[in-house]
FITOR-252027 format. One record per residue: x negated, y negated, z negated of N, C-alpha, C in turn; chain. Coordinates in nm, 3 decimals. Example, Ala and Ser with C-alpha at 12.3 -4.5 7.8 and 13.67 -1.06 7.14 Angstrom:
// FITOR-252027
+---------+---------+---------+---------+---------+---------+---------+---------+---------+------+
!    n.xx !    n.yy !    n.zz !   ca.xx !   ca.yy !   ca.zz !    c.xx !    c.yy !    c.zz ! unit !
+---------+---------+---------+---------+---------+---------+---------+---------+---------+------+
!  -1.319 !   0.569 !  -0.780 !  -1.230 !   0.450 !  -0.780 !  -1.320 !   0.330 !  -0.780 !    A !
!  -1.285 !   0.225 !  -0.708 !  -1.367 !   0.106 !  -0.714 !  -1.290 !  -0.003 !  -0.787 !    A !
+---------+---------+---------+---------+---------+---------+---------+---------+---------+------+
This chain:
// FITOR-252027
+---------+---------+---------+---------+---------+---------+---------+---------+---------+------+
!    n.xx !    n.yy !    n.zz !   ca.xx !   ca.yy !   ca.zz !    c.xx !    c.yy !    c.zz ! unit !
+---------+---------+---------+---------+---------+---------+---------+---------+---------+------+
!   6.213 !   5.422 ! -11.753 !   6.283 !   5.303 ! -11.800 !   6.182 !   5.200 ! -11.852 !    A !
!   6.074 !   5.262 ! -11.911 !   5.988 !   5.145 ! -11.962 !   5.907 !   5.101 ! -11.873 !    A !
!   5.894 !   5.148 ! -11.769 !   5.793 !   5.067 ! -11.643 !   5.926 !   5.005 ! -11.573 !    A !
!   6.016 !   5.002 ! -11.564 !   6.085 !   4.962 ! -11.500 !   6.138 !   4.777 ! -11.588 !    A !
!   6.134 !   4.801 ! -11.753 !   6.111 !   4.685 ! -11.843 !   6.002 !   4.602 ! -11.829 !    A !
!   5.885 !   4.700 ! -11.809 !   5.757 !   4.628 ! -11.774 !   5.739 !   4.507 ! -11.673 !    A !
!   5.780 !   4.605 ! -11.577 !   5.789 !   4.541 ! -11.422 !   5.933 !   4.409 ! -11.413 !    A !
!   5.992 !   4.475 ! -11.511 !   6.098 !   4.283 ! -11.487 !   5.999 !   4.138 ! -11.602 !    A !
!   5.943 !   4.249 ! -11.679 !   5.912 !   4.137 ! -11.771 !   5.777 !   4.056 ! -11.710 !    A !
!   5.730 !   4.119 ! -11.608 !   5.628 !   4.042 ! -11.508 !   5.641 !   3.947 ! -11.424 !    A !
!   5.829 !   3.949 ! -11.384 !   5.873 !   3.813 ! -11.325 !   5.843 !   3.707 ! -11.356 !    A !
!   5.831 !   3.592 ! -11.282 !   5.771 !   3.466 ! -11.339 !   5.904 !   3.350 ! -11.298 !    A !
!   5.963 !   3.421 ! -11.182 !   6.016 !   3.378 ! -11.095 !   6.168 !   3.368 ! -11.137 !    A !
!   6.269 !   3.284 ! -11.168 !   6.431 !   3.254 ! -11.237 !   6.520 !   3.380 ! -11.119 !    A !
!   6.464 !   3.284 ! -11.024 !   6.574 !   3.350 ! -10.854 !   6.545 !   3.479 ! -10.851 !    A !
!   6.457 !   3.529 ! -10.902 !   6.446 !   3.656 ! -10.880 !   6.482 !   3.739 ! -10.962 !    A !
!   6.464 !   3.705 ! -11.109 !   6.549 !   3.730 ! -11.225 !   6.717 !   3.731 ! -11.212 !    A !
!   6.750 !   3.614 ! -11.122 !   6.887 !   3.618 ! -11.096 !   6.977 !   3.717 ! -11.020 !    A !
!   6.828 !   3.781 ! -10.891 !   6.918 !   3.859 ! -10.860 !   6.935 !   3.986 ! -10.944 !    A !
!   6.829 !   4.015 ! -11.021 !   6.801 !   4.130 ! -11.105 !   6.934 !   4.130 ! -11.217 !    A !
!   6.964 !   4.005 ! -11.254 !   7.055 !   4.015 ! -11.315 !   7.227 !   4.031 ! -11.282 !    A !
!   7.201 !   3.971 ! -11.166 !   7.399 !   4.002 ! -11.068 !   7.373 !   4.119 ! -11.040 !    A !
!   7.264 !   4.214 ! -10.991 !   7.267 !   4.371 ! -11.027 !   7.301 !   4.453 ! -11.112 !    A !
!   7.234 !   4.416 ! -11.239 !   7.303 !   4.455 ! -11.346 !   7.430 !   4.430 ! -11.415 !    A !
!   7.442 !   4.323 ! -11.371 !   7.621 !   4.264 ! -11.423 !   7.678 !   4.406 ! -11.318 !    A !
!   7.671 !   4.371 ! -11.231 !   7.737 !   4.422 ! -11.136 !   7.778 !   4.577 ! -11.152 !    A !
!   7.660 !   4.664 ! -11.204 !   7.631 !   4.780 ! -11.226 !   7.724 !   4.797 ! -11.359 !    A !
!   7.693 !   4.745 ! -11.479 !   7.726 !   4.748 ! -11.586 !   7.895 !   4.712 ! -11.591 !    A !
!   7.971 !   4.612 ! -11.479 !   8.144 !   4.637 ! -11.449 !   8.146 !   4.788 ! -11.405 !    A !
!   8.075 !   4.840 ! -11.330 !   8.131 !   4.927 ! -11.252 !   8.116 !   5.049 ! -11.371 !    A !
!   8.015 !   5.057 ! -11.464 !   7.985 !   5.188 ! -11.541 !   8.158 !   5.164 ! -11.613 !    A !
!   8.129 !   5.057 ! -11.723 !   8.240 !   5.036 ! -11.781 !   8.421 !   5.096 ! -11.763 !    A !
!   8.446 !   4.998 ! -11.604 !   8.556 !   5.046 ! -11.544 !   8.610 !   5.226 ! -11.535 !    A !
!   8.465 !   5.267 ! -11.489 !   8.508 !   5.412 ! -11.471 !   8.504 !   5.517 ! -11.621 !    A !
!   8.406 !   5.436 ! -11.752 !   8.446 !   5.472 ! -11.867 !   8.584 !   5.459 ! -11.904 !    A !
!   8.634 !   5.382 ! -11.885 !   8.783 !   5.307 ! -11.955 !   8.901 !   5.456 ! -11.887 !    A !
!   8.845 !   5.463 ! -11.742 !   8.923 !   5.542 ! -11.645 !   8.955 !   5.688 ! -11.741 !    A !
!   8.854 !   5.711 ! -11.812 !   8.858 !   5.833 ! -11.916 !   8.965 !   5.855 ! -11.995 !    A !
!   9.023 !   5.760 ! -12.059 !   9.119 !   5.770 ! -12.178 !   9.286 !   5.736 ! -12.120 !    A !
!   9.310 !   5.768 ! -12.215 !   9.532 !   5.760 ! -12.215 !   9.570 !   5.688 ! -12.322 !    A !
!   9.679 !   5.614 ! -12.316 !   9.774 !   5.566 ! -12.393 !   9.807 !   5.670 ! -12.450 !    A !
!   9.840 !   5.654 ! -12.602 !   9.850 !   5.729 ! -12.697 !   9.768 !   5.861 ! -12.740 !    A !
!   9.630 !   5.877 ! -12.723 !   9.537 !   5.968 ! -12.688 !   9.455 !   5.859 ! -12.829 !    A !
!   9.434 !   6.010 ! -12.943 !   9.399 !   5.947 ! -13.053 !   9.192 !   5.977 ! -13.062 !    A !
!   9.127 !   5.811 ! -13.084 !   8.996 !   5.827 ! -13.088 !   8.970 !   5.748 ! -13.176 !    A !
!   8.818 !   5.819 ! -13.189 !   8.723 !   5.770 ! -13.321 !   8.661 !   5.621 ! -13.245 !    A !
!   8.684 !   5.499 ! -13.354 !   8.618 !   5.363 ! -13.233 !   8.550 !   5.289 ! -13.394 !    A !
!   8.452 !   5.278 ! -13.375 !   8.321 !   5.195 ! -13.425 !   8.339 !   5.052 ! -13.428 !    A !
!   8.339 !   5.051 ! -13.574 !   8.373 !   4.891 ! -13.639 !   8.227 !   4.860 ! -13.699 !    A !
!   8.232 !   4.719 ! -13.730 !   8.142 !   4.680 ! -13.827 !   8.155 !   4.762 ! -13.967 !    A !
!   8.242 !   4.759 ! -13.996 !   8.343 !   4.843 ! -14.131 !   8.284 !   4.989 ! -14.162 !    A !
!   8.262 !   5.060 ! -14.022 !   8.259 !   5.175 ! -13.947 !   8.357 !   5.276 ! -13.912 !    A !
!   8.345 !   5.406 ! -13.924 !   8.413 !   5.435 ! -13.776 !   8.562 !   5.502 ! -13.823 !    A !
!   8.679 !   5.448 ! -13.742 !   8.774 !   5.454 ! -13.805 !   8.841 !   5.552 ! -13.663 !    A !
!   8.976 !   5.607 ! -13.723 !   9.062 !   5.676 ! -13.641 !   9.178 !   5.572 ! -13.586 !    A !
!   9.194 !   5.595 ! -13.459 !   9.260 !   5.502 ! -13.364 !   9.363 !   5.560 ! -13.278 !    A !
!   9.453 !   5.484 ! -13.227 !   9.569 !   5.537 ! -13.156 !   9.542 !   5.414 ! -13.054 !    A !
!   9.551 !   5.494 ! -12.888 !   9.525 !   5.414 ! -12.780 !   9.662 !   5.311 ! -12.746 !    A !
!   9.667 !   5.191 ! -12.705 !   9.810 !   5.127 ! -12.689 !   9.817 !   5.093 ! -12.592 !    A !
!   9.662 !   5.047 ! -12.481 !   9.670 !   4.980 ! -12.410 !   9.511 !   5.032 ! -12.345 !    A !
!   9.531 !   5.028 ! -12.180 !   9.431 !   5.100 ! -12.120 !   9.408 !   4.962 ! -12.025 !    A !
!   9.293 !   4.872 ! -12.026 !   9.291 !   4.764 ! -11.919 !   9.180 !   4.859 ! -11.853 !    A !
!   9.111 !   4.713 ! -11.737 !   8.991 !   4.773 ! -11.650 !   8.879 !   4.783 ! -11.705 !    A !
!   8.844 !   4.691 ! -11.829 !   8.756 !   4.741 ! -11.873 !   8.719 !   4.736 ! -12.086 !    A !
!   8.840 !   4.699 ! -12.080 !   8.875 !   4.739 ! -12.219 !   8.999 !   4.844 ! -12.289 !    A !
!   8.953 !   4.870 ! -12.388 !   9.098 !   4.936 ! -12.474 !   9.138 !   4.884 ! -12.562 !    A !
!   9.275 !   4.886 ! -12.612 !   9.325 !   4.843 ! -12.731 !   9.363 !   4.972 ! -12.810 !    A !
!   9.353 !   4.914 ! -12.890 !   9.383 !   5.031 ! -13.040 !   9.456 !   5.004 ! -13.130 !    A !
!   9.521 !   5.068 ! -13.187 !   9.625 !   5.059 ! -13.310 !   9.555 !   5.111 ! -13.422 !    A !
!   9.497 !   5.088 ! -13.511 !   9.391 !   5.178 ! -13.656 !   9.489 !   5.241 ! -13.716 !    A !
!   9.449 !   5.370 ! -13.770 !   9.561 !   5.492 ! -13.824 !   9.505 !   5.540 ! -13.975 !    A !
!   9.447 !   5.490 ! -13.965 !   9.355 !   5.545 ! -14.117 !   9.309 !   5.429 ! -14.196 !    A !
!   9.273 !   5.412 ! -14.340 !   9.198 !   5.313 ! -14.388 !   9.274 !   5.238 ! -14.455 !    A !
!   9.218 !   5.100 ! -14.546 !   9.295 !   4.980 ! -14.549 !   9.354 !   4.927 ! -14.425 !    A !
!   9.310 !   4.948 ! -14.312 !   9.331 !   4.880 ! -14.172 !   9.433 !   4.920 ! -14.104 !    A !
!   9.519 !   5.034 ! -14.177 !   9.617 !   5.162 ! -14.107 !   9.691 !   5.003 ! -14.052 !    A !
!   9.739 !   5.022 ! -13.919 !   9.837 !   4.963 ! -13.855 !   9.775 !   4.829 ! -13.736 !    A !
!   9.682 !   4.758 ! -13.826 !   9.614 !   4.674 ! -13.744 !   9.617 !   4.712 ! -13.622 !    A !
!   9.610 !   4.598 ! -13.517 !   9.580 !   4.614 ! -13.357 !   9.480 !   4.499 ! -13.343 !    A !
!   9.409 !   4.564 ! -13.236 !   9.290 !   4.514 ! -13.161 !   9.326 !   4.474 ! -13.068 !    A !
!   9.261 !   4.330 ! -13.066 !   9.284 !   4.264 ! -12.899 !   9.415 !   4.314 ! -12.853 !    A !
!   9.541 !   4.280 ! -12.934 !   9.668 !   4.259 ! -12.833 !   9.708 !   4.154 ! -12.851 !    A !
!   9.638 !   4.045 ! -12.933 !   9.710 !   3.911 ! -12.860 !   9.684 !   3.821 ! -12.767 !    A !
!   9.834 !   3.735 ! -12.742 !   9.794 !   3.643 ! -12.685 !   9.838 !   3.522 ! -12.706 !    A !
!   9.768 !   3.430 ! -12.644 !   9.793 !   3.297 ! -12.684 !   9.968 !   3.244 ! -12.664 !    A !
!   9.959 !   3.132 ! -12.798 !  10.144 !   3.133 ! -12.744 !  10.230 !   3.247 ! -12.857 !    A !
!  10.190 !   3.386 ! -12.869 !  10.231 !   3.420 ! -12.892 !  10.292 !   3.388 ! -13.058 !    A !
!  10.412 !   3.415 ! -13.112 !  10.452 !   3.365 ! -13.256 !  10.402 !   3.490 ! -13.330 !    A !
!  10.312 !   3.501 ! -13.441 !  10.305 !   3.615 ! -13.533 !  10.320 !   3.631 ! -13.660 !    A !
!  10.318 !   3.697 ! -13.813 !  10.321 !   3.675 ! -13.913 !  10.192 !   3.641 ! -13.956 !    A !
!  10.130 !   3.570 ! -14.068 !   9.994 !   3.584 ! -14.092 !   9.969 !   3.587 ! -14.255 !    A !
!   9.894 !   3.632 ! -14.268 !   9.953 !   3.684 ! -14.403 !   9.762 !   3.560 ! -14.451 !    A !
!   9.830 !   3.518 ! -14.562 !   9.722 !   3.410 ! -14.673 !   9.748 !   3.449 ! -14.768 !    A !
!   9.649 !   3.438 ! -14.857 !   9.616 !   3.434 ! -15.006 !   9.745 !   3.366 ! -15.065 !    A !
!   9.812 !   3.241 ! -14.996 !   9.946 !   3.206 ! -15.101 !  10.081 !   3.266 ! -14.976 !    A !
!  10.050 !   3.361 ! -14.940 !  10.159 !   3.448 ! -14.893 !  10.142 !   3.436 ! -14.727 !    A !
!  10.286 !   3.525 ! -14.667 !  10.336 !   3.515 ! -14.531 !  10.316 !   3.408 ! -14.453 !    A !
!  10.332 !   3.408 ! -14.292 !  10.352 !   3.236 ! -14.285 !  10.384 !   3.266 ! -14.131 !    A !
!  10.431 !   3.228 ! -14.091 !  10.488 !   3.242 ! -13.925 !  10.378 !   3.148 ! -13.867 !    A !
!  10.327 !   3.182 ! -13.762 !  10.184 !   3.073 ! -13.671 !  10.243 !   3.145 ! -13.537 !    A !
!  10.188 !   3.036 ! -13.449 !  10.157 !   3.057 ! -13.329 !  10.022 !   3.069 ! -13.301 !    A !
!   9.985 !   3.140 ! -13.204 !   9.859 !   3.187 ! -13.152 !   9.812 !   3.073 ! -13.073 !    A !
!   9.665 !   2.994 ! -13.108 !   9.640 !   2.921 ! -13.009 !   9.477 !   2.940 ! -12.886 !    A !
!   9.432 !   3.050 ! -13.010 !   9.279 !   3.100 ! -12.927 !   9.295 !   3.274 ! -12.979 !    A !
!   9.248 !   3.329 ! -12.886 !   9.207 !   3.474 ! -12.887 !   9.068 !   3.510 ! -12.932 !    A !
!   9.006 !   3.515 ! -13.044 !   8.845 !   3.543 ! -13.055 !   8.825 !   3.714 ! -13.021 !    A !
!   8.706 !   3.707 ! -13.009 !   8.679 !   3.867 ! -13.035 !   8.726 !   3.966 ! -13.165 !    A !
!   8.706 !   3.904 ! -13.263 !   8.736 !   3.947 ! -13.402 !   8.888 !   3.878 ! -13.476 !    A !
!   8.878 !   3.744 ! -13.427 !   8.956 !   3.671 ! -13.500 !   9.067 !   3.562 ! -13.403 !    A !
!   9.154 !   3.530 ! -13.448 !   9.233 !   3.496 ! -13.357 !   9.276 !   3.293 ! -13.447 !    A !
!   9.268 !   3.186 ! -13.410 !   9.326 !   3.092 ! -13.439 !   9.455 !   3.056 ! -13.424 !    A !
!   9.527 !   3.025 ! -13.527 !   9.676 !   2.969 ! -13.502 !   9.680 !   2.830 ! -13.571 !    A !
!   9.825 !   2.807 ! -13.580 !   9.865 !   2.690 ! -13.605 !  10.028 !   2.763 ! -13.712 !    A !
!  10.025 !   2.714 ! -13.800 !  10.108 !   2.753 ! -13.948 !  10.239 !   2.662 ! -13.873 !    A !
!  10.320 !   2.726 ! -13.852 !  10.488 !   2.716 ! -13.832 !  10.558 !   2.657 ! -13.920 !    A !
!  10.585 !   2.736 ! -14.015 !  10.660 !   2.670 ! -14.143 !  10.589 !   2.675 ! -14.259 !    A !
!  10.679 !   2.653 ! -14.384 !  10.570 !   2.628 ! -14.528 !  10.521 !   2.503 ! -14.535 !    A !
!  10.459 !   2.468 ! -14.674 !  10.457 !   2.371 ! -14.642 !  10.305 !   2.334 ! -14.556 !    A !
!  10.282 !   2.431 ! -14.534 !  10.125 !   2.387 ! -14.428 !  10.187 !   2.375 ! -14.279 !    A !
!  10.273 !   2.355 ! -14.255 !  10.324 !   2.349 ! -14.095 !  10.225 !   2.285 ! -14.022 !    A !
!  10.173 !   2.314 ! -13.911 !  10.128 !   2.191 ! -13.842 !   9.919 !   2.231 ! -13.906 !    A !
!   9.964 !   2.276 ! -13.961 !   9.800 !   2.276 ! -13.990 !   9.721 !   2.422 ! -13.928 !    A !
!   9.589 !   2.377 ! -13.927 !   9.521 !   2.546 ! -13.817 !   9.428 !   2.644 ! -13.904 !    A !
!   9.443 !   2.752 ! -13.842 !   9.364 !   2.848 ! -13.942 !   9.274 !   2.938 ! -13.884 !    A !
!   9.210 !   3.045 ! -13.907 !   9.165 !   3.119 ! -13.816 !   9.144 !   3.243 ! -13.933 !    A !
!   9.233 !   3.340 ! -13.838 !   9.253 !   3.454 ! -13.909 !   9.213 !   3.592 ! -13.863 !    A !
!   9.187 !   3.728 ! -13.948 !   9.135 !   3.859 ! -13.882 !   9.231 !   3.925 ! -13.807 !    A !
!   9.265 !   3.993 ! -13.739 !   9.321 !   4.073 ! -13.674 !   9.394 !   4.124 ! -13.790 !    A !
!   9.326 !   4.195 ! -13.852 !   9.413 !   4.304 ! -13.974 !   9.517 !   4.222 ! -14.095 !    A !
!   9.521 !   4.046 ! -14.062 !   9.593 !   3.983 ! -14.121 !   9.687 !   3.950 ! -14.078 !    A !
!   9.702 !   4.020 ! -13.933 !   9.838 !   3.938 ! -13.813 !   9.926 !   4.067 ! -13.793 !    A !
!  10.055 !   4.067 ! -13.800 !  10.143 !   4.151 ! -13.756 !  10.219 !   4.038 ! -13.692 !    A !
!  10.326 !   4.175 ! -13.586 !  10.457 !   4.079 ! -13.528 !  10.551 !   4.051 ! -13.588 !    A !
!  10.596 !   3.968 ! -13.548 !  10.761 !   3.930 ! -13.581 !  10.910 !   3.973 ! -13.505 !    A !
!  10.978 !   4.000 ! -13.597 !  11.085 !   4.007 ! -13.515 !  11.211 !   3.897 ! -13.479 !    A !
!  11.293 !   3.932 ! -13.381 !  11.371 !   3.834 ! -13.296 !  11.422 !   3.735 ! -13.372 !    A !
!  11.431 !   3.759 ! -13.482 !  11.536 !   3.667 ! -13.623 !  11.409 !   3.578 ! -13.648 !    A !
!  11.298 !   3.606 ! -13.708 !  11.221 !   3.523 ! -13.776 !  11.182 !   3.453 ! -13.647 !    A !
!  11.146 !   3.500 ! -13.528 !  11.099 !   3.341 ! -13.406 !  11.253 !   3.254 ! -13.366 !    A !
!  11.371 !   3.314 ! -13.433 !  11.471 !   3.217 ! -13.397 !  11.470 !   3.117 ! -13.524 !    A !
!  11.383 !   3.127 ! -13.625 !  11.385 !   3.032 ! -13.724 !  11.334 !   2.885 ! -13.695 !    A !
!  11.210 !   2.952 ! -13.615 !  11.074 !   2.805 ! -13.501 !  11.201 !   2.713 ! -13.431 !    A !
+---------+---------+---------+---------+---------+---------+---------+---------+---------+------+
C-alpha cells in the first residue's frame, strides 16, 4: 500500500490523477454497496457517532447507506438521515415545540422554516435528535 501511495504521489500529471481517481470512486461505490448488502431492517447494531458508539435499530437499508433509529442514551429514539425535504416535523427549541417544514437535508443537521408561533416564517437549523414526527392532526393545523 505504501509504494502504491508513493507511486501516485509522483504524478505530476491532473489527467492522470483523474483517472486514478474515477477508479477509486468507482471501486469505493462498489465496496460500499456490497457492505450495505450485509445488514436487515430491524437487525440491531453498534454505529459510531462523534458522541461515540451507540446501540441502533436498522429502519432503512438504501444502496449505499443505512438509517438508524438510536435505542440507548440521551439520543434513545432519534433517527438518522430519514428526512426529507418538504417534509412537516416537530422541532423542539429552547422556548419550546414548534411545527417547521424541512427545507435542506445536512449530514448532521437538517434546516427548516418555523410554521407557527410567533417565529412563523423564520429559518433555523436544527440536530437530528431535536426533530421528531408529527401526527395527521398537528399538519392539519399548517
Amino acid at each position: 500500500m505504501e509504494n502504491l501511495v508513493r507511486e501516485i504521489q509522483q504524478i505530476k500529471n491532473n489527467e492522470e490523477l483523474r483517472i486514478i481517481w474515477k477508479a477509486m470512486k468507482t471501486q469505493w461505490d462498489i465496496n460500499t454497496r456490497a457492505k450495505a448488502k450485509e445488514f436487515a431492517i430491524g437487525e440491531i447494531v453498534n454505529c459510531e457517532f462523534k458522541t461515540g458508539v451507540m446501540l441502533c435499530r436498522i429502519t432503512k437499508v438504501n444502496q449505499k447507506t443505512i438509517n438508524v433509529e438510536i435505542l440507548d442514551s440521551d439520543y434513545a429514539g432519534a433517527k438518522a438521515k430519514e428526512f426529507a425535504i418538504g417534509e412537516i416535523v416537530n422541532c423542539e427549541f429552547k422556548t419550546g415545540v414548534m411545527l417547521c417544514r424541512i427545507t435542506k437535508v445536512n449530514q448532521k443537521t437538517i434546516n427548516v422554516e418555523i410554521l407557527d408561533s410567533d417565529y412563523a416564517g423564520a429559518k433555523a437549523k436544527v440536530s437530528f435528535v431535536y426533530v421528531t414526527a408529527v401526527t395527521d392532526e398537528e399538519i392539519n393545523l399548517v
